[in-house]
Backbone as CSV, one residue per row, in Angstrom:
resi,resn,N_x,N_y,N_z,CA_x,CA_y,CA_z,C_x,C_y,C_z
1,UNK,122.490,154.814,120.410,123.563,153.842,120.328,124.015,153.510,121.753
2,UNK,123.860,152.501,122.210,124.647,151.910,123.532,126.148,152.082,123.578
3,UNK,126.321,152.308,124.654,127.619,153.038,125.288,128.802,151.934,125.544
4,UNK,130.154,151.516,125.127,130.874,150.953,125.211,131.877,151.363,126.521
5,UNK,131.554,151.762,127.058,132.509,151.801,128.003,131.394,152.453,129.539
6,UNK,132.354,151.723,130.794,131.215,151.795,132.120,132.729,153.134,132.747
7,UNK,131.571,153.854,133.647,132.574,154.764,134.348,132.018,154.130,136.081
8,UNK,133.433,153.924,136.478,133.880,153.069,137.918,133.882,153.811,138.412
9,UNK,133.455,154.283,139.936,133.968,154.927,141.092,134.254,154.709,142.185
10,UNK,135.021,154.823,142.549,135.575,154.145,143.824,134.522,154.693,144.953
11,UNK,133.628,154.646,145.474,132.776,155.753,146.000,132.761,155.622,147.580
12,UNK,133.695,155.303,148.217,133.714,155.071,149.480,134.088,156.406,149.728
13,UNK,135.038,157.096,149.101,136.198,158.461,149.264,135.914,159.011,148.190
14,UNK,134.696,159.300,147.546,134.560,160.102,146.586,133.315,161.197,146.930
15,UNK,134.067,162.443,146.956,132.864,163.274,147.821,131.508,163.558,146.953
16,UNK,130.437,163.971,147.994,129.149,164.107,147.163,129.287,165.367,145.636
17,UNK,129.796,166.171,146.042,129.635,166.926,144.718,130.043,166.244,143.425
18,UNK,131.280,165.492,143.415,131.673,164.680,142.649,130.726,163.485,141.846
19,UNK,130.227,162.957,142.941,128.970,162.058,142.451,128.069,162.457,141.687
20,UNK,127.513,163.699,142.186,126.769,164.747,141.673,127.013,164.976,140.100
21,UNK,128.206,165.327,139.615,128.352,165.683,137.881,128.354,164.364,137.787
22,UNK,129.147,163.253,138.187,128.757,161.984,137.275,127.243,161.292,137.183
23,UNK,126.346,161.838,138.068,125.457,161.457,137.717,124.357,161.788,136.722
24,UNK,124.795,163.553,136.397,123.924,164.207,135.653,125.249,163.929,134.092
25,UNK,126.136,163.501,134.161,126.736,163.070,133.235,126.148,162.002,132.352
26,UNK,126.375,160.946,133.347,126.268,159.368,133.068,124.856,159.293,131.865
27,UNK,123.798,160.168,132.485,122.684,160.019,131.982,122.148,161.149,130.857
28,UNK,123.264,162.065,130.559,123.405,163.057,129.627,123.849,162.493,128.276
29,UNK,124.724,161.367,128.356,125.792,160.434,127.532,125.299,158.977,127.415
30,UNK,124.136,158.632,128.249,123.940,157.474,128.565,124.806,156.297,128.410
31,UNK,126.105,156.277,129.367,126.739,155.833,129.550,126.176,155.206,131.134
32,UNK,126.753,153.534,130.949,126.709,152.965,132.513,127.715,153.655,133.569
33,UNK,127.000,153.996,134.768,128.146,154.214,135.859,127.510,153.613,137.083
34,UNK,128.805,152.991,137.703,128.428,152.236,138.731,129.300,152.734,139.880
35,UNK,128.735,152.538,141.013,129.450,152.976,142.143,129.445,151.927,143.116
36,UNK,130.953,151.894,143.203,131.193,150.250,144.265,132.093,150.987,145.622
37,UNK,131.097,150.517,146.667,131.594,150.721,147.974,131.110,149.564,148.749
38,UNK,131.641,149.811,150.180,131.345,148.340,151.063,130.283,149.257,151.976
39,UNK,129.418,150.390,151.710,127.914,150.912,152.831,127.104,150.820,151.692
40,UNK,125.797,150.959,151.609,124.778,151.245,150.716,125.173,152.937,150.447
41,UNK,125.086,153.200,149.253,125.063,154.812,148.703,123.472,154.720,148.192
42,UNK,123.096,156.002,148.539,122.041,156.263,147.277,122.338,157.022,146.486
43,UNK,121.709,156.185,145.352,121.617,156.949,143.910,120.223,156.841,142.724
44,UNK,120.156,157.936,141.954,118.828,158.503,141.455,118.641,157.595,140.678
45,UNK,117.410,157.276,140.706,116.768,156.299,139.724,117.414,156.591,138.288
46,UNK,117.584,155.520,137.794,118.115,156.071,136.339,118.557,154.227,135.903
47,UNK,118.273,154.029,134.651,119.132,153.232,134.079,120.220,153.058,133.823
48,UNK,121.034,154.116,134.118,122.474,153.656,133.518,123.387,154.144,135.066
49,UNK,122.213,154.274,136.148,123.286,154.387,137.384,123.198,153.291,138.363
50,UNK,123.739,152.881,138.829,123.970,151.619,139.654,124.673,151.362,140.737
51,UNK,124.421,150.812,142.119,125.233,150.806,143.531,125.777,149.337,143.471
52,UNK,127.024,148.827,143.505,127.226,147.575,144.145,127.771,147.555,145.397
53,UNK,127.194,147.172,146.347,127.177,147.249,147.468,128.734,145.586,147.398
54,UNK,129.981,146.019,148.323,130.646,144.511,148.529,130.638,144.332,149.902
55,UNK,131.154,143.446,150.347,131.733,143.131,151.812,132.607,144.056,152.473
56,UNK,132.741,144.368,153.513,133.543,144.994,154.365,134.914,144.572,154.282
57,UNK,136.055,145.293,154.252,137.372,144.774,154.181,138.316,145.578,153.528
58,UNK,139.448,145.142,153.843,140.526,146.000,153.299,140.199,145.549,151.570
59,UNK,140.085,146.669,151.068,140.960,146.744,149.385,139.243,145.946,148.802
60,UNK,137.954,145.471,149.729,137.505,144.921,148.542,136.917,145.398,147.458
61,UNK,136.277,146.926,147.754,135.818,147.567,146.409,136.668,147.622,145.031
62,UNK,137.896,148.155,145.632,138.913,148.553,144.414,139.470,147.073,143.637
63,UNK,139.406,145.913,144.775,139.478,144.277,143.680,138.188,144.031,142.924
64,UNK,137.374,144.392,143.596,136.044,144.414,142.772,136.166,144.985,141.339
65,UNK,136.308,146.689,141.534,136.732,147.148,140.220,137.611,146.804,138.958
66,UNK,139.056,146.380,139.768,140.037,145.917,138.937,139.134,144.615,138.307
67,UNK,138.602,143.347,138.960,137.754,142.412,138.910,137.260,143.197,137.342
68,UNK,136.465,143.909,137.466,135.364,144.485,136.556,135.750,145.591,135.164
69,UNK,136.501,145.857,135.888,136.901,147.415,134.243,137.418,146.586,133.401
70,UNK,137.348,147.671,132.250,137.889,146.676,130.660,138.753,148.236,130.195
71,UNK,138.890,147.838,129.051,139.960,148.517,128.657,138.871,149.748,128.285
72,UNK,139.549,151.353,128.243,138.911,152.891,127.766,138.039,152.972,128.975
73,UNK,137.258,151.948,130.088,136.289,152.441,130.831,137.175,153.592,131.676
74,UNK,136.505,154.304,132.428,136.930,155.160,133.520,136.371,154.863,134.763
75,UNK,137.836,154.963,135.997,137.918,154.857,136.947,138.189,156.260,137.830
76,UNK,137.034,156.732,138.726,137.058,157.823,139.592,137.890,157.265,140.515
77,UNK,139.235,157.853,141.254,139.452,157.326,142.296,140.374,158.503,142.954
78,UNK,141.049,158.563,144.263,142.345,158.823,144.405,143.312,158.089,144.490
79,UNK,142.781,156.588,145.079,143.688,155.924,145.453,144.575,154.943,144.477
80,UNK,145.936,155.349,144.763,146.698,155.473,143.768,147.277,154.086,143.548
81,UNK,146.922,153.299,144.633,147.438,151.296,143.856,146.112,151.206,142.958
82,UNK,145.165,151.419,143.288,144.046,151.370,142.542,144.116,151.514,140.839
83,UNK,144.386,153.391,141.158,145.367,153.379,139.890,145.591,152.540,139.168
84,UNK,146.909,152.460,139.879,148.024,151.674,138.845,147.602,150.494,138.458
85,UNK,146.770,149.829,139.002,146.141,148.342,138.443,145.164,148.507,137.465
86,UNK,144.121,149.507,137.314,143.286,149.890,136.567,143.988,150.361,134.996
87,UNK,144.892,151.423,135.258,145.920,151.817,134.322,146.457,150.838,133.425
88,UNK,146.583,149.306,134.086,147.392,148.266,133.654,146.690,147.457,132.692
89,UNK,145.097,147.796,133.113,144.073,147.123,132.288,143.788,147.984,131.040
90,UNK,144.482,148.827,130.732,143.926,149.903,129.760,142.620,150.830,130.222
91,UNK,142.401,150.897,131.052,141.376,151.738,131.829,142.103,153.572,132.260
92,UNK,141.190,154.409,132.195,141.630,155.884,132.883,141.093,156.079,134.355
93,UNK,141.604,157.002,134.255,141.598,157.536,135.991,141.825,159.138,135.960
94,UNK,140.353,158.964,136.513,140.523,160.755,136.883,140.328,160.587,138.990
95,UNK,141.039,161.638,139.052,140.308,161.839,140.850,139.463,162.836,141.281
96,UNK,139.353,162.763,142.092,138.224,163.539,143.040,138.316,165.485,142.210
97,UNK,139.563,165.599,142.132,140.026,166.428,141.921,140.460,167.125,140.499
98,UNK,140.296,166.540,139.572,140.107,166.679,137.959,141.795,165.949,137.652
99,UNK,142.440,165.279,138.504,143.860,164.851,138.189,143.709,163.521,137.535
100,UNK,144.379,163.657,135.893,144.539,162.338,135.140,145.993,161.708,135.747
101,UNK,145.331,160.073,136.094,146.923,159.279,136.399,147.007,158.898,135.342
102,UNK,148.037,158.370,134.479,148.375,157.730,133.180,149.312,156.846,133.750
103,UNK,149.677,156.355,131.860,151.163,155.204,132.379,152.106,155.931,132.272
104,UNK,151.748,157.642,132.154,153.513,158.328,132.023,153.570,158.650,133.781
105,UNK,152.823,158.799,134.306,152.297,159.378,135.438,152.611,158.581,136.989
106,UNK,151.729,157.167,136.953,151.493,156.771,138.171,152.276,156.067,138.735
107,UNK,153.616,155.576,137.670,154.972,155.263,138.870,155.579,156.248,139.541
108,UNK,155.392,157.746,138.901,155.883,158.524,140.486,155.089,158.609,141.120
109,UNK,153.754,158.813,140.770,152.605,158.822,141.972,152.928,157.936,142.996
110,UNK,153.182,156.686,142.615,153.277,155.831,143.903,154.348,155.645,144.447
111,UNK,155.148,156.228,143.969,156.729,156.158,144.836,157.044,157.504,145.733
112,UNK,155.887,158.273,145.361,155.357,159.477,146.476,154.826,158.988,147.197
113,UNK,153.823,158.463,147.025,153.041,157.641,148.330,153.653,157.110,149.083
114,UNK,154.462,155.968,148.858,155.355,155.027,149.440,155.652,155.753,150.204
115,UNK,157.416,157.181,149.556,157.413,157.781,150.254,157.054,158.628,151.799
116,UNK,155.672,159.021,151.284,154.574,159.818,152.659,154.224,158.679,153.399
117,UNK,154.189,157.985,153.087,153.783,156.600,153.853,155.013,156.396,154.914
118,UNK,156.265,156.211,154.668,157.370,156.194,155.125,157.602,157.386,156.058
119,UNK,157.272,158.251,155.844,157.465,159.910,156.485,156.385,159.930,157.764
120,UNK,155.330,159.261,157.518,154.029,159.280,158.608,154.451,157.938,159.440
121,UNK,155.185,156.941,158.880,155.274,155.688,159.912,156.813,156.247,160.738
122,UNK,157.473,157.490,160.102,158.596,157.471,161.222,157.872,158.902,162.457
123,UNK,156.447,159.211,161.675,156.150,160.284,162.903,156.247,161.404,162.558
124,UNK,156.567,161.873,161.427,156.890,163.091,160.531,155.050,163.479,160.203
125,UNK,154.872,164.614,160.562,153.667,165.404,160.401,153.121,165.819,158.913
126,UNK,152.634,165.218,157.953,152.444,165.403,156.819,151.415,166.041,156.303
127,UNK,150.507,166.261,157.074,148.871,166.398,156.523,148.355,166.282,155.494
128,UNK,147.246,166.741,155.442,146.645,165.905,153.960,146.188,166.493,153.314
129,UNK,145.263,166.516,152.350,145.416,167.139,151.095,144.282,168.809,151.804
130,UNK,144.181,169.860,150.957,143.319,170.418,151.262,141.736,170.480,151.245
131,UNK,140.669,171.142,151.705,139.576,170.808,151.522,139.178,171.380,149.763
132,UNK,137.645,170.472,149.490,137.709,170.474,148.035,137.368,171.941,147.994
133,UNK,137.377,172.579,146.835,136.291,173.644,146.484,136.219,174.108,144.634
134,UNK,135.475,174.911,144.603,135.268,175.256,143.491,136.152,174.914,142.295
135,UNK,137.542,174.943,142.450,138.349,174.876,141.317,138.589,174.053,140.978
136,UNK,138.460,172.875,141.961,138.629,171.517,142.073,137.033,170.690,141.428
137,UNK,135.878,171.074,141.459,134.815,170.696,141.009,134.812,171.418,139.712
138,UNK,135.381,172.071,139.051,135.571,173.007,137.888,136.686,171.667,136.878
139,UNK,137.756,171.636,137.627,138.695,170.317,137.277,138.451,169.343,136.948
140,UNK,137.651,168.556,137.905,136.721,167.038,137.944,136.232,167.434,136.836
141,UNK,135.373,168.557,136.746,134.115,168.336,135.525,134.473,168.940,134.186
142,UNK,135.703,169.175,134.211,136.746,169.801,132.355,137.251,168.430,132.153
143,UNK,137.376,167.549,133.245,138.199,166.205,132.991,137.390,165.030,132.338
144,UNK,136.267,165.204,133.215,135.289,164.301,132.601,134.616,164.658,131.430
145,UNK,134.540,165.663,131.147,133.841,166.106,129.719,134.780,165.801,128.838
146,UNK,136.693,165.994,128.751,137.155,165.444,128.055,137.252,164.232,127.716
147,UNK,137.128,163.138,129.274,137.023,161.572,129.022,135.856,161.103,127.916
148,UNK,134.877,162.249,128.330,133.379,161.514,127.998,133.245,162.381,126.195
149,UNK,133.923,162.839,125.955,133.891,163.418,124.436,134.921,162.445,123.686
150,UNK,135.701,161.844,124.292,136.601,160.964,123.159,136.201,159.346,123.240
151,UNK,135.686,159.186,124.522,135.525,157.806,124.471,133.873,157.501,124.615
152,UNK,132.760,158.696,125.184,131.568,157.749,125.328,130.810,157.509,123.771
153,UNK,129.958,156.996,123.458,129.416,155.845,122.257,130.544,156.232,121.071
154,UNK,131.217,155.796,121.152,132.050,155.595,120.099,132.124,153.624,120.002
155,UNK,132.017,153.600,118.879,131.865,152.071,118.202,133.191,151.460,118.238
């Protein structure tokens, strides 16, 4: 049965291990997944995996995406306007990190951001997130098995 829904990744900022389960996913479920960045990525021959390569520029992958998702697909991302526009389309969002944004969710997400955003433009030392590891690729891949058990070929 062909797969109703495509899984998006933002793949400019999406690290290799990550790529890695969605790819042995995508083609476990045979579900489409596409990966939109503005460099060439490689990815394994397969029918249901795919690179769209866009133009260089602020924001154009993630307009691309918004451009492209439909409602139940899934969106890999961190970035959290991304999010919220994807969210708006009826689309999910997992990150790098096994974290679901929702619509209960991503208006504080981004009024944190804003926030840190505000905190780094007055010079305030914030740093950034920690490096990935195990628990975090353990996360990603409990998250996606839940996305991909309720929504892939379902009619």
């Amino acid at each position: 049965m062909p797969n109703n829904i495509t899984i998006w990744v933002d793949a400019d900022a999406c690290p290799t291990p990550m790529k890695e389960i969605l790819f042995r996913a995508a083609v476990r479920v045979k579900a489409p997944l596409v990966l939109v960045a503005n460099h060439w990525i490689r990815v394994p021959a397969s029918p249901y995996i795919s690179m769209t390569q866009v133009p260089s520029g602020f924001d154009v992958a993630d307009d691309h995406i918004v451009l492209k998702v439909a409602k139940d697909d899934l969106v890999i991302t961190s970035d959290i306007p991304l999010a919220a526009e994807v969210i708006e389309k009826g689309a999910h969002v997992i990150t790098s990190r096994g974290e679901k944004y929702t619509l209960s969710n991503i208006r504080q997400r981004l009024n944190m951001r804003d926030f840190m955003d505000t905190m780094r433009a007055s010079g305030e030392m914030t740093g950034g997130p920690a490096a990935l590891g195990a628990k975090d690729k353990q996360a990603f891949g409990n998250a996606l098995d839940q996305y991909l058990a309720k929504y892939a070929n379902k009619a």
